[in-house]
C-alpha positions, -999 to +999 in steps of 0.1 A: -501+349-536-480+328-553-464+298-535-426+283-548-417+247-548-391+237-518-360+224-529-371+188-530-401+194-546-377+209-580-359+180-579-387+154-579-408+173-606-374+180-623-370+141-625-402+132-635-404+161-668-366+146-675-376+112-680-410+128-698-383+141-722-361+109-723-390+091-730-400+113-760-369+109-774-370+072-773-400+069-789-383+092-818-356+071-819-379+038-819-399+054-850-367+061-871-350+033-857-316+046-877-294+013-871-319-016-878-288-041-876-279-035-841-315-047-826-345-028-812-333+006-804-347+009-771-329-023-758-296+000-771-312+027-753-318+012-720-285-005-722-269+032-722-291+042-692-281+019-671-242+026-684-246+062-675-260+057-643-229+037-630-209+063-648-228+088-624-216+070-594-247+046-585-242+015-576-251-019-600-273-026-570-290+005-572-294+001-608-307-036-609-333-024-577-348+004-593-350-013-629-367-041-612-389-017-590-402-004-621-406-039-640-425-052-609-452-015-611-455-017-648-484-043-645-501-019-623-498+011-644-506-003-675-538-019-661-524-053-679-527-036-713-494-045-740-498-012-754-510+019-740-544+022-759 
């Protein structure tokens, strides 16, 4: 028997292989770094991201909140490492 993901469920696992992808690309995008005189492509990167999302109609306090949410777990997932080893 084969059981389907409820609506909710596509849409959080959706999310989470999108920015899998996103993520992927960056780190493409880090390697070739294509326009070294406009500064560390994923600061240009992130920049965009947050651009986009207030293009897609959230909020600059739903931006800051969940940029900051993440700064304030990154500790915690990368088990105080700089680099993932």
């Amino acid at each position: 028997m084969t059981v389907g993901l409820a609506d909710g469920e596509k849409t959080y696992f959706g999310a989470i292989n999108a920015a899998a992808r996103f993520a992927e690309v960056c780190a493409g995008y880090h390697l070739a770094n294509p326009y070294p005189e406009q500064g560390a492509p994923l600061d240009h990167v992130i920049n965009t991201l947050m651009t986009e999302l207030w293009d897609q109609g959230f909020s600059q306090t739903q931006i800051r909140a969940a940029f900051e949410a993440a700064l304030a777990d990154m500790n915690r997932y990368a088990a105080g490492e700089e680099h993932r080893p």
